[in-house]
DOSE-47573 format. One record per residue (C-alpha): residue in three letters; x, y, z; residue number from 1. Coordinates in Angstrom, 3 decimals. Last residue first. Example, Ala and Ser with C-alpha at 12.3 -4.5 7.8 and 13.67 -1.06 7.14 Angstrom:
# DOSE-47573
<rec SER, <13.670, -1.060, 7.140>, 2>
<rec ALA, <12.300, -4.500, 7.800>, 1>
END
This chain:
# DOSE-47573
<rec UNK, <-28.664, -17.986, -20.108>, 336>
<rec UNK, <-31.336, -15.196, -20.085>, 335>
<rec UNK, <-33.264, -16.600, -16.625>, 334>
<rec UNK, <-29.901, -17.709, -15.076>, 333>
<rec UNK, <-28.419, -14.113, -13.885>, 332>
<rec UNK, <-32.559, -13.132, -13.319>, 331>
<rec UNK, <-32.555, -16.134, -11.067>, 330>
<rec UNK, <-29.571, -15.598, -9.385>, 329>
<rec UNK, <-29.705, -11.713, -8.396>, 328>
<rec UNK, <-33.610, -12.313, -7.105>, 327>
<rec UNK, <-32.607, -15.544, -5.207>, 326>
<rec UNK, <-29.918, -13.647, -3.255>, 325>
<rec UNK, <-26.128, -13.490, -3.914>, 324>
<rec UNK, <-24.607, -15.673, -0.988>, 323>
<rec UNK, <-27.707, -17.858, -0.379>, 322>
<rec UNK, <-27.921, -18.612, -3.720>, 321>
<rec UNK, <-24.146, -19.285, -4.007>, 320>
<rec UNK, <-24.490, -21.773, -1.163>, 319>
<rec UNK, <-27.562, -23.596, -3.625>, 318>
<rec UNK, <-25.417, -23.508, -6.714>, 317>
<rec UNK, <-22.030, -24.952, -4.471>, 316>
<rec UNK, <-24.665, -27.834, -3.721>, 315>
<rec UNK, <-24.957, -28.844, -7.299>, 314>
<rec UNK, <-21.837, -29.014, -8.617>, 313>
<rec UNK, <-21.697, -33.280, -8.808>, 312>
<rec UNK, <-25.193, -32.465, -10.844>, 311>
<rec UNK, <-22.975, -30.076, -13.416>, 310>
<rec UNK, <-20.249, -31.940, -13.371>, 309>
<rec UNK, <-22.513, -35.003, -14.605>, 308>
<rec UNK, <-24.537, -33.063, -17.291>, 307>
<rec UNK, <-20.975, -31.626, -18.906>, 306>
<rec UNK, <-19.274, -35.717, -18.609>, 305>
<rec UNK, <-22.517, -36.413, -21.136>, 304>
<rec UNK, <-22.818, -33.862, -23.105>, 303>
<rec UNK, <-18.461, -34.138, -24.052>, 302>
<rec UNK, <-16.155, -32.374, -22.429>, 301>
<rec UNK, <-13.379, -31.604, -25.305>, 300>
<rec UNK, <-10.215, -32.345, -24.573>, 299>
<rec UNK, <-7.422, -30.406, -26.198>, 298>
<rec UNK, <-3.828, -31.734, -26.236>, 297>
<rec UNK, <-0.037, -30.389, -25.218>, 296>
<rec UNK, <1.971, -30.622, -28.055>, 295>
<rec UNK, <3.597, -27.178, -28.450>, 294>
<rec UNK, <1.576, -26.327, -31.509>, 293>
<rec UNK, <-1.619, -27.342, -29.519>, 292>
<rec UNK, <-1.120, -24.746, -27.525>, 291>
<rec UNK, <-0.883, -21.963, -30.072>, 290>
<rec UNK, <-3.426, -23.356, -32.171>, 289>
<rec UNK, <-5.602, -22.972, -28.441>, 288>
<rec UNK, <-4.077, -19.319, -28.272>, 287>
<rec UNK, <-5.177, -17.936, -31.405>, 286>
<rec UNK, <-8.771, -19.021, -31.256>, 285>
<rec UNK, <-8.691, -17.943, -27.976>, 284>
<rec UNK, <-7.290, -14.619, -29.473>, 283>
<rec UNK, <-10.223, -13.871, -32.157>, 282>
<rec UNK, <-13.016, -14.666, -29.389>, 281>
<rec UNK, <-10.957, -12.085, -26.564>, 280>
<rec UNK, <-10.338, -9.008, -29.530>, 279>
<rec UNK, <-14.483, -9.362, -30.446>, 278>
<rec UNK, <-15.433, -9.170, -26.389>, 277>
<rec UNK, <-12.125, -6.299, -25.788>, 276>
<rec UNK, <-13.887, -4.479, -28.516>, 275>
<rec UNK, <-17.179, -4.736, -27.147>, 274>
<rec UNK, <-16.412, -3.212, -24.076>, 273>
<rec UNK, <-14.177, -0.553, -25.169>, 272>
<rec UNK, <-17.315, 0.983, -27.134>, 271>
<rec UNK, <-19.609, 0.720, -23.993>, 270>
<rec UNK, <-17.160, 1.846, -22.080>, 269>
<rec UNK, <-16.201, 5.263, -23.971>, 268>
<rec UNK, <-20.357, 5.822, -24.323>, 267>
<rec UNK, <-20.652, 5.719, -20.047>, 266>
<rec UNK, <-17.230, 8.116, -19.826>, 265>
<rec UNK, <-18.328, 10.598, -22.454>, 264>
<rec UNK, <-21.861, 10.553, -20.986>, 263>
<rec UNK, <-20.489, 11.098, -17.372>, 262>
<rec UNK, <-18.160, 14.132, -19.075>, 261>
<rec UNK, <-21.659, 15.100, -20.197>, 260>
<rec UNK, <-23.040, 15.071, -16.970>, 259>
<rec UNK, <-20.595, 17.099, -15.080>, 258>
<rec UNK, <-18.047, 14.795, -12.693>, 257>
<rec UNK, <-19.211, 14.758, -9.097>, 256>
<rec UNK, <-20.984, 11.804, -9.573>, 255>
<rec UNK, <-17.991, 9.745, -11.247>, 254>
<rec UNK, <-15.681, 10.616, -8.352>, 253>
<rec UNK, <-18.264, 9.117, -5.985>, 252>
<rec UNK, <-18.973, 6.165, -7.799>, 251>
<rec UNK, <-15.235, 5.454, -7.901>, 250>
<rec UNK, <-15.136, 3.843, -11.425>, 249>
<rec UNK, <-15.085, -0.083, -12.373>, 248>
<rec UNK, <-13.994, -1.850, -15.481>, 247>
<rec UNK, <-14.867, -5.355, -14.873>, 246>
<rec UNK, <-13.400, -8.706, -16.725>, 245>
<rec UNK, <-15.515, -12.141, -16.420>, 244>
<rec UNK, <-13.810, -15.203, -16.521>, 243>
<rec UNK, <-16.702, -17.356, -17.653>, 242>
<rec UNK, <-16.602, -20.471, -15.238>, 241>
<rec UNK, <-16.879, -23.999, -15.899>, 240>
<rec UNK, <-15.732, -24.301, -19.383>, 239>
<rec UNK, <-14.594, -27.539, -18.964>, 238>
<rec UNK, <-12.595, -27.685, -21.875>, 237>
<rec UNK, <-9.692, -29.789, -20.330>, 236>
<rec UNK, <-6.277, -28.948, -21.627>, 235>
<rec UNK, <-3.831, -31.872, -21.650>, 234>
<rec UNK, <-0.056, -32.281, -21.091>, 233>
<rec UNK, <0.672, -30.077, -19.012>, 232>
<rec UNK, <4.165, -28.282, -18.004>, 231>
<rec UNK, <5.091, -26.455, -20.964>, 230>
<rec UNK, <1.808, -25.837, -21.504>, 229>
<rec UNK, <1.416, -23.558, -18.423>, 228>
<rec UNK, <3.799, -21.053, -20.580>, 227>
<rec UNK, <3.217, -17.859, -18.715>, 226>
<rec UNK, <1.095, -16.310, -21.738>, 225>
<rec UNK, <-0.523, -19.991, -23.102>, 224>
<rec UNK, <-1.924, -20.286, -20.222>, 223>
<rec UNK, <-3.177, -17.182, -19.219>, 222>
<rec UNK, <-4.879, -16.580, -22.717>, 221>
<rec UNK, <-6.771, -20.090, -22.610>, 220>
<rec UNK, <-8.327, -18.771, -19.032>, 219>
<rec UNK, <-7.089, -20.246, -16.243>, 218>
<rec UNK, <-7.815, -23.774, -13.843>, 217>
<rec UNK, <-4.802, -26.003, -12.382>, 216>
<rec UNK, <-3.413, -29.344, -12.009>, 215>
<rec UNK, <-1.326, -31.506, -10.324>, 214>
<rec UNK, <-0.022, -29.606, -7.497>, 213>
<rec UNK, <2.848, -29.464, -5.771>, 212>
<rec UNK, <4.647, -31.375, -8.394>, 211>
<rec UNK, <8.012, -29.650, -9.045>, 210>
<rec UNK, <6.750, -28.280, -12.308>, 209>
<rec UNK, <3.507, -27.460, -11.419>, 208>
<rec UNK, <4.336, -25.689, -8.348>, 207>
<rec UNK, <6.734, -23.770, -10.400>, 206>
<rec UNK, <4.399, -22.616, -12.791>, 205>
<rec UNK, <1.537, -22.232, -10.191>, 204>
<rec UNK, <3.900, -19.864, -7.529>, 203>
<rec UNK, <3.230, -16.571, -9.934>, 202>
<rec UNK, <-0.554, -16.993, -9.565>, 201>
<rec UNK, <-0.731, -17.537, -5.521>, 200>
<rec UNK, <-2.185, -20.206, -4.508>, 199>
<rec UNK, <-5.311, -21.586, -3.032>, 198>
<rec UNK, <-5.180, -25.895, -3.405>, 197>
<rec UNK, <-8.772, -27.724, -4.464>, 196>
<rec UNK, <-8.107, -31.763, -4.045>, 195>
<rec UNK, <-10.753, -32.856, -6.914>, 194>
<rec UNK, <-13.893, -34.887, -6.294>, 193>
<rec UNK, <-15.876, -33.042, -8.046>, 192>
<rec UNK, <-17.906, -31.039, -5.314>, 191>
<rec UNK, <-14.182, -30.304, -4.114>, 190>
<rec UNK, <-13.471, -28.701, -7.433>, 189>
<rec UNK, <-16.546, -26.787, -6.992>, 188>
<rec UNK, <-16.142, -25.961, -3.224>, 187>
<rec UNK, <-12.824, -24.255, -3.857>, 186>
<rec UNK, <-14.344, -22.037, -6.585>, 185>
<rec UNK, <-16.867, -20.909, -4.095>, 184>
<rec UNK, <-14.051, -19.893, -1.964>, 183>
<rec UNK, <-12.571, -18.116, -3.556>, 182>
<rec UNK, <-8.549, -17.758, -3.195>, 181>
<rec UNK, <-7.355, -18.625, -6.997>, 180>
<rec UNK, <-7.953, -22.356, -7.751>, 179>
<rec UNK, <-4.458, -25.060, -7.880>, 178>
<rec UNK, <-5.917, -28.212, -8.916>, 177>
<rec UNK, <-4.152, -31.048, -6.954>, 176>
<rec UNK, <-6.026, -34.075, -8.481>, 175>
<rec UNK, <-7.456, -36.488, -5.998>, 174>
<rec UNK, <-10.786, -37.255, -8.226>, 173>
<rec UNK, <-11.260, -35.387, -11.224>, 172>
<rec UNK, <-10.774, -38.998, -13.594>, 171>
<rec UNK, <-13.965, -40.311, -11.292>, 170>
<rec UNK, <-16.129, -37.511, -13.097>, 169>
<rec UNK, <-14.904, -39.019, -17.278>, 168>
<rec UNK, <-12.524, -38.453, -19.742>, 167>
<rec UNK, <-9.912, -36.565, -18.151>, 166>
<rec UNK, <-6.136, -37.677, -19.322>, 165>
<rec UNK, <-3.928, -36.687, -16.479>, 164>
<rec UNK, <-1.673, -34.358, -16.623>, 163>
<rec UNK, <-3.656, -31.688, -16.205>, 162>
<rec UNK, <-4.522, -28.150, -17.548>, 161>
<rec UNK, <-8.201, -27.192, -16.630>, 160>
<rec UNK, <-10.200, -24.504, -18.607>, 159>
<rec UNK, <-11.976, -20.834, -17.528>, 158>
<rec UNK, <-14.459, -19.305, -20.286>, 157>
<rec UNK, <-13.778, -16.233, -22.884>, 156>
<rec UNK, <-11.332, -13.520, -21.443>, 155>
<rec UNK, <-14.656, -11.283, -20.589>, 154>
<rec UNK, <-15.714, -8.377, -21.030>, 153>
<rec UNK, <-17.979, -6.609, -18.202>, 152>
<rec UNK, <-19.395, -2.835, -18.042>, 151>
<rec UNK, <-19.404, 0.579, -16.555>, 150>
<rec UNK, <-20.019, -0.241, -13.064>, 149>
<rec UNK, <-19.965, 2.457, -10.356>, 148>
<rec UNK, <-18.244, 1.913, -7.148>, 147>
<rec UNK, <-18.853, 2.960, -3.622>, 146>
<rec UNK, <-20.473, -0.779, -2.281>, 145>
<rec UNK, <-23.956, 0.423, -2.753>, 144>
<rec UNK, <-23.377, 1.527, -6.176>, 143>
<rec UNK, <-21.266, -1.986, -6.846>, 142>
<rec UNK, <-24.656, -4.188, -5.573>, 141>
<rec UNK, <-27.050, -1.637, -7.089>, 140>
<rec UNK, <-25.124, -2.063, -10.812>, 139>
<rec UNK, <-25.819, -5.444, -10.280>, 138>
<rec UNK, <-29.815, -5.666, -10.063>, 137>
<rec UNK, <-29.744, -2.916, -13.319>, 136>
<rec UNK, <-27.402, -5.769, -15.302>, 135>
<rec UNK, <-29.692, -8.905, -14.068>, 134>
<rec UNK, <-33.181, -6.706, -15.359>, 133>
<rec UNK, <-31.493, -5.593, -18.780>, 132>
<rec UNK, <-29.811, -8.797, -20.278>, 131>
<rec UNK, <-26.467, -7.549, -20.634>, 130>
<rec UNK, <-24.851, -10.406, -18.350>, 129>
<rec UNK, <-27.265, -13.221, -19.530>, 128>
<rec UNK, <-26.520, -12.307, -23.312>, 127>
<rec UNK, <-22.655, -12.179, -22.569>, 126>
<rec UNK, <-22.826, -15.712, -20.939>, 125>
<rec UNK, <-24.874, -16.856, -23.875>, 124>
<rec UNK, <-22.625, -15.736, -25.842>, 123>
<rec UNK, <-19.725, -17.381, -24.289>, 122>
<rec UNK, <-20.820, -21.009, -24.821>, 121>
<rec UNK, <-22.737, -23.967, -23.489>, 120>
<rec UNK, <-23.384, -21.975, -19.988>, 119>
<rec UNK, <-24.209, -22.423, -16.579>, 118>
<rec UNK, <-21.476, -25.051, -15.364>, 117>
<rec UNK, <-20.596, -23.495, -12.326>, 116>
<rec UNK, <-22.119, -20.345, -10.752>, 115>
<rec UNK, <-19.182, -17.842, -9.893>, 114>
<rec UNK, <-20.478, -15.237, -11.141>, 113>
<rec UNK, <-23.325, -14.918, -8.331>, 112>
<rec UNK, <-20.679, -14.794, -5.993>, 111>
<rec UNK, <-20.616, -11.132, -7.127>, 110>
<rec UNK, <-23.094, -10.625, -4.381>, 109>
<rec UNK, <-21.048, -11.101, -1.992>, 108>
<rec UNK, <-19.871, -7.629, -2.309>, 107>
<rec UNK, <-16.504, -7.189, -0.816>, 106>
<rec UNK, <-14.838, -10.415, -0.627>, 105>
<rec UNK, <-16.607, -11.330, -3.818>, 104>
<rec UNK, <-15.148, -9.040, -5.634>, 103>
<rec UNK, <-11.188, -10.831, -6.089>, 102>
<rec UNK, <-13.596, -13.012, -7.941>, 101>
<rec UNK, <-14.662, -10.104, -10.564>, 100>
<rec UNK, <-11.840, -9.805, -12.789>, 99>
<rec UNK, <-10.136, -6.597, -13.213>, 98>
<rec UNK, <-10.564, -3.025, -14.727>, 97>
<rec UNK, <-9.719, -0.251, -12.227>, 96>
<rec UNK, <-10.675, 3.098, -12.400>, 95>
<rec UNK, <-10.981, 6.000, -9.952>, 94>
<rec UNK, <-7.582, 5.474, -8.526>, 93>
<rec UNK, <-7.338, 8.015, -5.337>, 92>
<rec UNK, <-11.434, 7.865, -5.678>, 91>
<rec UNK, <-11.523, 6.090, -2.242>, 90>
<rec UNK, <-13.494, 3.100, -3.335>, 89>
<rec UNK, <-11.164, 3.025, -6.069>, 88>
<rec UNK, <-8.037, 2.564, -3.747>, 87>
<rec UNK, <-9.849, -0.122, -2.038>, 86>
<rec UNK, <-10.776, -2.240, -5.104>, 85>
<rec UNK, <-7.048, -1.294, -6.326>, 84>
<rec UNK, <-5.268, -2.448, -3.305>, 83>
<rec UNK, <-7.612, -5.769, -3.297>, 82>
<rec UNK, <-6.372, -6.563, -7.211>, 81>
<rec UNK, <-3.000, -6.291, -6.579>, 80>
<rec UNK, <-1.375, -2.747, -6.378>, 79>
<rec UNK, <-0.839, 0.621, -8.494>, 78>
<rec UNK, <2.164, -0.840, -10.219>, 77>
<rec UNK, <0.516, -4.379, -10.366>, 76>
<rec UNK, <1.110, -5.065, -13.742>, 75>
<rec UNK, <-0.763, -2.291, -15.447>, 74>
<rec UNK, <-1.089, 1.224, -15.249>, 73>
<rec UNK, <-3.389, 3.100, -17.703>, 72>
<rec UNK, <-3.335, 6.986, -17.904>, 71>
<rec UNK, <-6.879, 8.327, -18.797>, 70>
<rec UNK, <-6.930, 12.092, -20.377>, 69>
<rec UNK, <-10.113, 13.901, -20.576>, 68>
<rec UNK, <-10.046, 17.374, -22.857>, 67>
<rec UNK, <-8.212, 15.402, -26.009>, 66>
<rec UNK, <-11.577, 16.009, -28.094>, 65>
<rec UNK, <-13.333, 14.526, -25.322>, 64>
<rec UNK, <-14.707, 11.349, -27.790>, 63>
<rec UNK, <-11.138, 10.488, -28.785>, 62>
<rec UNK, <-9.519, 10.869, -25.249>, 61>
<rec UNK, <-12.668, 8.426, -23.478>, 60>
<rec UNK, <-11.934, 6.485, -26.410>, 59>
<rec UNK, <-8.410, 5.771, -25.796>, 58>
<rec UNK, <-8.222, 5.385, -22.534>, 57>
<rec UNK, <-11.106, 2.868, -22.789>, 56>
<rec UNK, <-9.439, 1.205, -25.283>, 55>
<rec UNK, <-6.438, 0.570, -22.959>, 54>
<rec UNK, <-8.145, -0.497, -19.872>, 53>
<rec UNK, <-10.174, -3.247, -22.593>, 52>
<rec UNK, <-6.511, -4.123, -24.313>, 51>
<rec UNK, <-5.009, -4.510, -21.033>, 50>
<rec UNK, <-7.668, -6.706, -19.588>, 49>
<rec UNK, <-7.565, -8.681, -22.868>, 48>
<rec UNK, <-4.350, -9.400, -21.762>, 47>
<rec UNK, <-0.375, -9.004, -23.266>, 46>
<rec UNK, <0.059, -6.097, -20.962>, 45>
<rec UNK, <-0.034, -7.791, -17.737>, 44>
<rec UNK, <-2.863, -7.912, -15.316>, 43>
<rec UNK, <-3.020, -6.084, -11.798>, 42>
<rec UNK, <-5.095, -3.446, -13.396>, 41>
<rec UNK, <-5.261, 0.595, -12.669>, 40>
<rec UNK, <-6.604, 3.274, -14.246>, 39>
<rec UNK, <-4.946, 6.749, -13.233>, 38>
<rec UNK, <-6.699, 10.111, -14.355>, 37>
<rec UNK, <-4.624, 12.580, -16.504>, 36>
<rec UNK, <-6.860, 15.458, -17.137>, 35>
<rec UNK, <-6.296, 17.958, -19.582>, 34>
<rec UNK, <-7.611, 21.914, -19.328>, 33>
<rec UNK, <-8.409, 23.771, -22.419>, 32>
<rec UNK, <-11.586, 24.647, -22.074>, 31>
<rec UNK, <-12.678, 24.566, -18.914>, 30>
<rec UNK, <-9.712, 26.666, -18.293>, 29>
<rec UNK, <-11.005, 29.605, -20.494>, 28>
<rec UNK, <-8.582, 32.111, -18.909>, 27>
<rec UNK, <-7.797, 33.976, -22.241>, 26>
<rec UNK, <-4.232, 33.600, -21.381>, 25>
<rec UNK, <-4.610, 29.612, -21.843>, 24>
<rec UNK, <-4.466, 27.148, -18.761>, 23>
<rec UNK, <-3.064, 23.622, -20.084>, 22>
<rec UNK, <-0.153, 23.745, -18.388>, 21>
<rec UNK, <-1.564, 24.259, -15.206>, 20>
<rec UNK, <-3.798, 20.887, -15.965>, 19>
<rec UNK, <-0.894, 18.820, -16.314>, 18>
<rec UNK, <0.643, 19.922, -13.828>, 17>
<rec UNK, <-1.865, 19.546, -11.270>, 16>
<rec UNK, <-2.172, 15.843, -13.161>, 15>
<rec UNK, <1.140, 14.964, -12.686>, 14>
<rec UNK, <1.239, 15.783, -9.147>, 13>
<rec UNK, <-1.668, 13.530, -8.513>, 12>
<rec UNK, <-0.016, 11.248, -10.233>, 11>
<rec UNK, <3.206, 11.019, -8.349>, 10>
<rec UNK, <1.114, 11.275, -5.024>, 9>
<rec UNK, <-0.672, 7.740, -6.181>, 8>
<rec UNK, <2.573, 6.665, -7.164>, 7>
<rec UNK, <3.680, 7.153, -3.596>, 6>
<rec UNK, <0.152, 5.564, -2.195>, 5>
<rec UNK, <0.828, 2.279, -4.236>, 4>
<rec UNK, <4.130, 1.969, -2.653>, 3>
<rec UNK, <2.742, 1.948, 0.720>, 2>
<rec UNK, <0.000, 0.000, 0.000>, 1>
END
């Protein structure tokens, strides 16, 4: 936190300066002026979360005629994804784009997202996720929590990497899958007879390749971008999970802004949004030839193995119910 506060200063700084040297003679500072505000992600460059944080920039600079600057900071440099949800909150980074299970923690609601099993294929995701009634029950959930949401990509669906050849439920059973720190995630690959293990992202390559786990779960972009091939030999499509991206703004900084810097903002996101959706279909695409380059083999679930995860699942559907709310779940399932 520490660190993130001193860059925090930095921009500040930056943007005082920014804006004094922007003041014309004529006075018109409205004008003229240029704001530099920070967006923060904790994901690389080489992400869809980059590319969706850096369209956003970009947009919000196009359709402000150069009046609203956004800086994007990636890697961490502003903090891990809990720094930046609290940093937000306080409107010293008033946007972050990240993935909603670091969420949960502070809006169980979020949970909601992390319903196995739900869909057949992204679109359907994206249609349940836009569909009207589930987006306006959402928005409440970050309002109420000091953020405003301005939208959700996604990196396409969540997969397994193994070792083991997975064919049918019993082929789950005792694998060390590392799962980020959710809980609800845990229960799933307990509910399938998997050992679930929370660890750190920059410990799975190494715990992989000196067999502390087994296994573990990403998005086709995350594994082919550290190199999780190297140590797996198969790719599971289980497509349990969307991983869903979020670009978030300090409600509080938003409402103070004038409404049509708001607009700017609301018609930036919407544009960034789809792009990063069309850029995340044309890189899976990308990143399964890439896999499959280096030897390591795609299994498809098949109907039959999908119905059966989905039944093993069930009681993590009922917790998440009573984590998110019946009204939150059933309109998040009513458009799948």
């Amino acid at each position: 936190m520490k660190k993130a506060k001193k860059i925090i200063t930095l921009i500040l700084m930056t943007g005082i300066l920014l804006s004094a040297a922007g003041c014309s003679s004529s006075g018109n500072k409205e004008e003229v002026q240029r704001y530099a505000w920070p967006l923060g992600t904790a994901s690389p460059e080489d992400t869809v979360t980059h590319i969706y944080a850096k369209k956003f920039s970009e947009e919000v600079n196009r359709l402000s005629g150069g009046r609203m600057k956004i800086e994007v900071y990636p890697n961490s440099v502003l903090g891990g994804d809990r720094e930046l949800l609290e940093t937000c909150k306080d409107g010293d980074i008033p946007f972050v784009v990240q993935n909603t299970a670091p969420q949960v923690t502070f809006m169980k609601e979020i949970s909601v997202f992390d319903i196995p099993s739900v869909f057949s294929n992204i679109e359907e995701a994206r249609q349940a996720i836009d569909n009207k009634e589930f987006y306006s029950l959402i928005e409440k959930v970050y309002e109420k929590a000091g953020y405003k949401l301005l939208g959700y990509a996604d990196q396409g669906f969540r997969v397994m990497t193994t070792n083991k050849k997975v064919e049918s439920l019993k082929d789950f059973k005792g694998q060390k899958i590392r799962t980020m720190e959710n809980s609800n995630h845990i229960a799933f690959w307990k509910s399938l007879g998997a050992n679930p293990t929370p660890m750190t992202f920059s410990e799975v390559y190494i715990g992989l390749q000196q067999g502390t786990i087994d296994a573990q779960e990403n998005p086709y972009e995350v594994i082919v971008s550290s190199k999780i091939y190297e140590q797996q030999k198969y790719a599971v499509d289980t497509n349990h999970l969307p991983h869903l991206i979020s670009l978030i703004v300090s409600d509080e900084f938003y409402k103070k802004l004038p409404k049509e810097k708001q607009e700017i903002i609301d018609k930036a996101a919407e544009s960034a949004k789809e792009y990063a959706r069309e850029a995340a279909d044309k890189r899976i695409a990308e990143k399964i030839k890439s896999i499959q380059s280096k030897g390591t083999e795609i299994i498809e679930v098949n109907e039959k193995l999908r119905e059966e995860i989905k039944e093993a699942s069930k009681p993590v559907y009922d917790s998440i119910r009573k984590q998110a709310g019946d009204k939150i779940v059933d309109a998040y399932l009513s458009k799948k």
